[in-house]
C-alpha positions in Angstrom: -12.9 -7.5 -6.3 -10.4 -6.8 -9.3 -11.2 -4.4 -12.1 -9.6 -2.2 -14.9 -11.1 0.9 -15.7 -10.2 4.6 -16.3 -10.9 7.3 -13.8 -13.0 9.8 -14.7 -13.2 12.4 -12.0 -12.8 12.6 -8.2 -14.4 14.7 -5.7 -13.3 15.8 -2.5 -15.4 13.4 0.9 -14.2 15.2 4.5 -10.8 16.5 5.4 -8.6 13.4 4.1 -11.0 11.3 1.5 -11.6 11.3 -1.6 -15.0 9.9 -4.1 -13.4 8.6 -7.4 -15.4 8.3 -10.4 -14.9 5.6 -12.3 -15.6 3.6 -15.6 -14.7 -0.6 -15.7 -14.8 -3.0 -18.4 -16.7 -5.0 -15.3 -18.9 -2.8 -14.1 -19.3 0.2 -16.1 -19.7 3.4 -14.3 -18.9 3.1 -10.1 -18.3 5.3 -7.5 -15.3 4.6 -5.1 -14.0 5.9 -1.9 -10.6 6.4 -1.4 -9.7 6.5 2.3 -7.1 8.9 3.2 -6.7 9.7 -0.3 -4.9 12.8 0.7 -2.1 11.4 3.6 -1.6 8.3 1.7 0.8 9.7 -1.1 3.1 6.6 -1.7 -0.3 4.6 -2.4 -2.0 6.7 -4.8 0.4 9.2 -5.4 -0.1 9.8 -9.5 -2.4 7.3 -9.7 -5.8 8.8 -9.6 -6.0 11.4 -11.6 -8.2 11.7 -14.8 -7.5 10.0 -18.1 -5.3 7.3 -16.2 -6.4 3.6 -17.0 -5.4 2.0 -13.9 -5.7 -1.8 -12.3 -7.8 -1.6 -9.0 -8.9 -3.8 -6.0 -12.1 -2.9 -3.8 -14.5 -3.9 -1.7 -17.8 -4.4 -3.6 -20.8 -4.5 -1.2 -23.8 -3.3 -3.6 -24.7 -0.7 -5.8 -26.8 1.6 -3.5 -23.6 1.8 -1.4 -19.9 3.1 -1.9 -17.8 0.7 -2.4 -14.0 1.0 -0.8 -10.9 1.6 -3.0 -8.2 -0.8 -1.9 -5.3 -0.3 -4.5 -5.0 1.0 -7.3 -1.6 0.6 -10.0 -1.5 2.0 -13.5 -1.2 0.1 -16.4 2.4 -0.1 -17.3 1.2 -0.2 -21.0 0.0 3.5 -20.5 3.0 5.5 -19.5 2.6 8.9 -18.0 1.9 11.7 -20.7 1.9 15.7 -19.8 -0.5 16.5 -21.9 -1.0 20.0 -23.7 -3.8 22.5 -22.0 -6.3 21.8 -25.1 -5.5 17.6 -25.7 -6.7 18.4 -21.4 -10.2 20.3 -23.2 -10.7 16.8 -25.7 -9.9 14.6 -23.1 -12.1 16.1 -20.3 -15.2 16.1 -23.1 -14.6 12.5 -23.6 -15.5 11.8 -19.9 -18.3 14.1 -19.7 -19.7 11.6 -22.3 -19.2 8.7 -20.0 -20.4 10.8 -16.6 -23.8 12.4 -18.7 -24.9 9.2 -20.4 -23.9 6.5 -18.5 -25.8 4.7 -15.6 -24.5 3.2 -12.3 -22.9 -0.4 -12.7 -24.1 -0.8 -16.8 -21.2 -2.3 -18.1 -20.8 -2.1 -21.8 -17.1 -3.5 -23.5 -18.5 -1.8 -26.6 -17.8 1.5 -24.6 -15.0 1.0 -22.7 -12.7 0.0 -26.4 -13.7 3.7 -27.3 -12.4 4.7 -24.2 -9.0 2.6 -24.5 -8.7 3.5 -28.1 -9.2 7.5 -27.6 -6.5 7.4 -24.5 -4.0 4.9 -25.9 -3.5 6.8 -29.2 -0.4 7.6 -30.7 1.1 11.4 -30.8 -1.0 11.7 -27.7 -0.4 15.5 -27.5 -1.3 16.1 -31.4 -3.4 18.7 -31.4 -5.0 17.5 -35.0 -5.2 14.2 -34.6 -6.8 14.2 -31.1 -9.7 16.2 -32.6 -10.1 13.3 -35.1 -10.0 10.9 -32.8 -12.4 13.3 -30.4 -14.7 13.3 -33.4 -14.2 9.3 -34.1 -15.2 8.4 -30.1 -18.3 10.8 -30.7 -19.9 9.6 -33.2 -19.4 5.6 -32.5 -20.4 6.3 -29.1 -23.5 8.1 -29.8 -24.0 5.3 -32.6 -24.0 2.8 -29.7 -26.4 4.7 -27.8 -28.9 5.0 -30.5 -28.7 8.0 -31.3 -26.0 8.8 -33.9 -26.2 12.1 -35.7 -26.2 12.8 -39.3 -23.0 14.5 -41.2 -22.4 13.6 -44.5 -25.7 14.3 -46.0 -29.4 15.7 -45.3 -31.1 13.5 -43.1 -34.5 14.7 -44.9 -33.5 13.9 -48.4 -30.8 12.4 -47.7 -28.6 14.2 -50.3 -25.0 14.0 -49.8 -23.8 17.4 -48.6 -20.5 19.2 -49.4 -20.5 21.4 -46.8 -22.6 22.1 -43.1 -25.1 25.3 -42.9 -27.6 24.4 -40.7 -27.9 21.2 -38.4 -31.3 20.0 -36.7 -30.9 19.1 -33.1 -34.3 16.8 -32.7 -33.5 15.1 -35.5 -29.8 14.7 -35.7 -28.7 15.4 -38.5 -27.7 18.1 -40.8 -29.8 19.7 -43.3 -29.3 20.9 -47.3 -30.4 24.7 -48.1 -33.9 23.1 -49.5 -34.9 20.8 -46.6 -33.8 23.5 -44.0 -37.2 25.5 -45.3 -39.8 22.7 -45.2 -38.5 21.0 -41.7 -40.3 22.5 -38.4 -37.6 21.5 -35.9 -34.4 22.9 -33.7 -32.2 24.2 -36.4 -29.4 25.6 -35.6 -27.6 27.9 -38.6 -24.2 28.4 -38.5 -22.4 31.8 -39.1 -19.6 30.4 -41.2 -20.4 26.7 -43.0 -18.0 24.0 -42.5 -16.6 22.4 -45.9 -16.2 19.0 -45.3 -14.1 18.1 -48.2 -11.2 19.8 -46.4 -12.4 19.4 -42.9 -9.1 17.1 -42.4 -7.0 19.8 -42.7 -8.1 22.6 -40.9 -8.2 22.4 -37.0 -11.3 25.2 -36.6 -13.6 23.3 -38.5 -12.8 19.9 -36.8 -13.3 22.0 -33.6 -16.7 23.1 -34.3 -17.6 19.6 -35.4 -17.0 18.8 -32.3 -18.9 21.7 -30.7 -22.2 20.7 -33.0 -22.3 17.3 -31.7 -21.5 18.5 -28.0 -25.1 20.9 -28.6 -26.5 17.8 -30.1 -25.1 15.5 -27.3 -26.4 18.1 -24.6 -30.2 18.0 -26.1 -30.2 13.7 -26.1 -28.9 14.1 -22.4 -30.3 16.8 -20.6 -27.6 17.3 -19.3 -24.4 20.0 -20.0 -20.9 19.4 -21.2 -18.9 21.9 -19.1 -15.4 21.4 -21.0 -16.8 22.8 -24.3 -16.3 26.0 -23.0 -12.9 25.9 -23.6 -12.5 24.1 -27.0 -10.9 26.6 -29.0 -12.5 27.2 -32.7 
């Protein structure tokens, strides 16, 4: 079987094989093994490691089994990119999203365009513009989960906000100094608000965008976003 996806982790399976993680415009989310992963450098050499999107060829069988990794080549439309140790941090969040939410084999073309379009960007090692784009894949990928949060204005009165003080995790979305009093939920207050007139041009408060959703994202889930931890704010 043919496919296109991106690879979105790889474990290590015995002395010489590897189990790649991977997400397909075909299949969705699929877990491949990649025989002799290790000795074979000529035919996987660069290939599979994260963030790549990559043409592959295996053996599908079913999906309570692992399927076999046959061959894999990367797109020559997506050129090799050493990417800067926090556009790494963005990058790695972006396929925690796909590995917490996503099910086995539930492909969604929806899912995998936010994919292409956060990886294929221009100025891929941008610092500012990443976080835009970070910010852009979480909030249309939550919004095609169901469950998109709330920014711009109070989800309770829906007044439009100028800035963000307190955000309720239940109920995704932020909340105005009035509504913040009357709402019996899990609200978070922040320290230091973030203005979002001029959150465009200052790096922090994009970052800590991010991070809200992340806390927001981890409470929908269940589950917990490990590269967070290293998003500078």
């Amino acid at each position: 079987m043919q496919d296109r996806g991106f690879i979105l982790n790889k474990i290590e399976y015995g002395d010489y094989d590897v189990i790649g993680t991977f997400y397909t415009i075909n299949l969705g989310k699929i877990n491949l093994l990649v025989k002799n992963a290790k000795k074979s450098k000529k035919r996987f050499v660069g290939k599979l490691e994260p963030f790549n999107l990559i043409d592959i060829e295996f053996k599908y069988n079913n999906r309570n089994s692992i399927n076999l990794l046959e061959s894999a080549n990367l797109d020559d439309a997506s050129p090799f990119c050493e990417l800067d140790a926090k556009i790494i941090v963005l990058s790695s969040l972006i396929n925690e999203y796909i590995q917490n939410f996503e099910e086995n084999e539930n492909p969604d073309k929806n899912k995998f365009e936010f994919l292409q379009n956060f990886f294929s960007r221009k100025n891929r090692n941008n610092y500012s513009l990443c976080l835009n784009e970070t910010i852009k894949f979480q909030l249309k990928y939550l919004k095609e989960l169901g469950i998109e949060p709330i920014i711009n204005r109070c989800f309770n009165c829906n007044t439009s906000l100028k800035e963000i003080k307190f955000f309720d995790l239940k109920n995704g979305g932020t909340l105005c100094n009035g509504c913040q009093k009357k709402v019996d939920s899990d609200t978070i207050k922040f320290k230091k608000s973030i203005d979002l007139k001029n959150i465009k041009k200052n790096d922090a408060s994009k970052s800590f965008l991010v991070k809200i959703i992340v806390l927001f994202s981890e409470f929908h889930s269940g589950k917990q976003f490990n590269s967070v931890k290293y998003l500078e704010t």
